[in-house]
LUMDRENZA-954921 format. One record per residue (C-alpha): residue number from 1; residue in one letter; x, y, z. Coordinates in steps of 0.02 Angstrom, whole numbers, plus 50000, padded with zeros to 5 digits. Example, Ala and Ser with C-alpha at 12.3 -4.5 7.8 and 13.67 -1.06 7.14 Angstrom:
REC zanu papa  east north    up
REC    1    a 50615 49775 50390
REC    2    s 50684 49947 50357
***
This chain:
REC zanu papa  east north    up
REC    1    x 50983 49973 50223
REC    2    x 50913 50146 50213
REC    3    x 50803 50222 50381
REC    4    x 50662 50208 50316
REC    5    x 50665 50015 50281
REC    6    x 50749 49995 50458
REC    7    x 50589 50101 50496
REC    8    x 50466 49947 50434
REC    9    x 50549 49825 50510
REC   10    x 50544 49885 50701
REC   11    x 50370 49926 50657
REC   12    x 50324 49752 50590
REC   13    x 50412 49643 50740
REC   14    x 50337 49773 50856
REC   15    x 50175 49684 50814
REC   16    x 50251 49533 50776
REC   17    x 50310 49552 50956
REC   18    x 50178 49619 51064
REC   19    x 50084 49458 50970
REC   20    x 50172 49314 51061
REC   21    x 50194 49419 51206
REC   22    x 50013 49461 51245
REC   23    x 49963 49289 51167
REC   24    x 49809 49380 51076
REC   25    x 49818 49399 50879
REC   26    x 49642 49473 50889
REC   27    x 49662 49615 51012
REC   28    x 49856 49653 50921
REC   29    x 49806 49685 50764
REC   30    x 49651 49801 50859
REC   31    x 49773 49890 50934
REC   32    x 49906 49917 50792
REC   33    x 49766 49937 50663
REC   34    x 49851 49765 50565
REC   35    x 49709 49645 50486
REC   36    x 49717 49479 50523
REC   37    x 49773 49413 50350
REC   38    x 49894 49544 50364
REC   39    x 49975 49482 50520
REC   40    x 49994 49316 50481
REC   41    x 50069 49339 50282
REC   42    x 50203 49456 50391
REC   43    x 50220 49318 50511
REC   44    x 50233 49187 50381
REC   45    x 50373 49302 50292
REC   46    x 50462 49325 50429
REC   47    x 50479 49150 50502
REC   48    x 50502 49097 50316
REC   49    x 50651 49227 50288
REC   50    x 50690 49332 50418
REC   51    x 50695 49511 50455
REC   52    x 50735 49570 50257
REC   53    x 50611 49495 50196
REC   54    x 50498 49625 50312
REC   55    x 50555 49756 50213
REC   56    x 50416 49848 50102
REC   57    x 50409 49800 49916
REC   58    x 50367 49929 49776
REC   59    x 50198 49988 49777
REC   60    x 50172 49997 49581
REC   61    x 50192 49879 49467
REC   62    x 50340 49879 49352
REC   63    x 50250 49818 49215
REC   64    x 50242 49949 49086
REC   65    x 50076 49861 48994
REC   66    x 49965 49871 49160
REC   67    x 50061 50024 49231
REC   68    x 49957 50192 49208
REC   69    x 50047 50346 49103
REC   70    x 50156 50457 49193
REC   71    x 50040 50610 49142
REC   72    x 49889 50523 49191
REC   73    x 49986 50463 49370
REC   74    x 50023 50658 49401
REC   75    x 49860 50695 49399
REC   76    x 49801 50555 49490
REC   77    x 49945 50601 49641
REC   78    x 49913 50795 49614
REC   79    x 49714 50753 49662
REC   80    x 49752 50666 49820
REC   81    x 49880 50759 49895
REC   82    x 49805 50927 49850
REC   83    x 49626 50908 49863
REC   84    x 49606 50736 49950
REC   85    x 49487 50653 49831
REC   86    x 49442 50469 49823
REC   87    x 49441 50363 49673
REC   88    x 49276 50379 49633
REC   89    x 49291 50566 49625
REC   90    x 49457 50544 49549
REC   91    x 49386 50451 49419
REC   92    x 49247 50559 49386
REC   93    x 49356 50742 49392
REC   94    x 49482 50645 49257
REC   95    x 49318 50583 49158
REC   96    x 49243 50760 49154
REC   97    x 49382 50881 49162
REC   98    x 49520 50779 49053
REC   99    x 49388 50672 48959
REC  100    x 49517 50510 49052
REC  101    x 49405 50371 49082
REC  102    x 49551 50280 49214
REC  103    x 49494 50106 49299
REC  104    x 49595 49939 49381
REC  105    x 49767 50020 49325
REC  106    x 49714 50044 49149
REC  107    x 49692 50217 49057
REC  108    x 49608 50260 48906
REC  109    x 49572 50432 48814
REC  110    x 49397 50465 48763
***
């Protein structure tokens, strides 16, 4: 197990934690910025399979049909990090500058 998943895990049962302690769901997830729905699918993991199954999945899908180009994800990351743009304007700067129209995952070329 690498730091950084050890890293999710004591953050996850902190809240999980300071939950049942406090006996508030509502003012833990206040004060660890955690939705609701977000508490209890963690919760519901958890008690379901333990503390690897707290461990953060993949972000992107692996699926190479719904999965956006590499070129196209550069750009994407490149506007982000560099010039921290939303998707809207993301969507827009690839639209007018790279004639990209990009939209729920999928790319297409103008």
């Amino acid at each position: 197990m690498t730091a950084k998943e050890q890293s999710d895990i004591r953050r996850k049962l902190k809240v999980l934690n300071h939950a049942k302690e406090l006996g508030n769901i509502s003012k833990t997830c206040r004060h660890f910025g955690v939705s609701r729905e977000t508490y209890y699918q963690r919760k519901c993991v958890y008690e379901a399979n333990g503390e690897s199954a707290l461990i953060n999945s993949k972000p992107c899908p692996q699926k190479p049909k719904i999965r956006v180009a590499a070129d196209i994800e550069e750009k994407i990351l490149y506007l982000r990090k560099h010039c921290h743009l939303g998707q809207q304007r993301i969507s827009w700067y690839l639209l007018r500058y790279h004639n990209m129209k990009v939209f729920l995952g999928v790319s297409m070329v103008c």
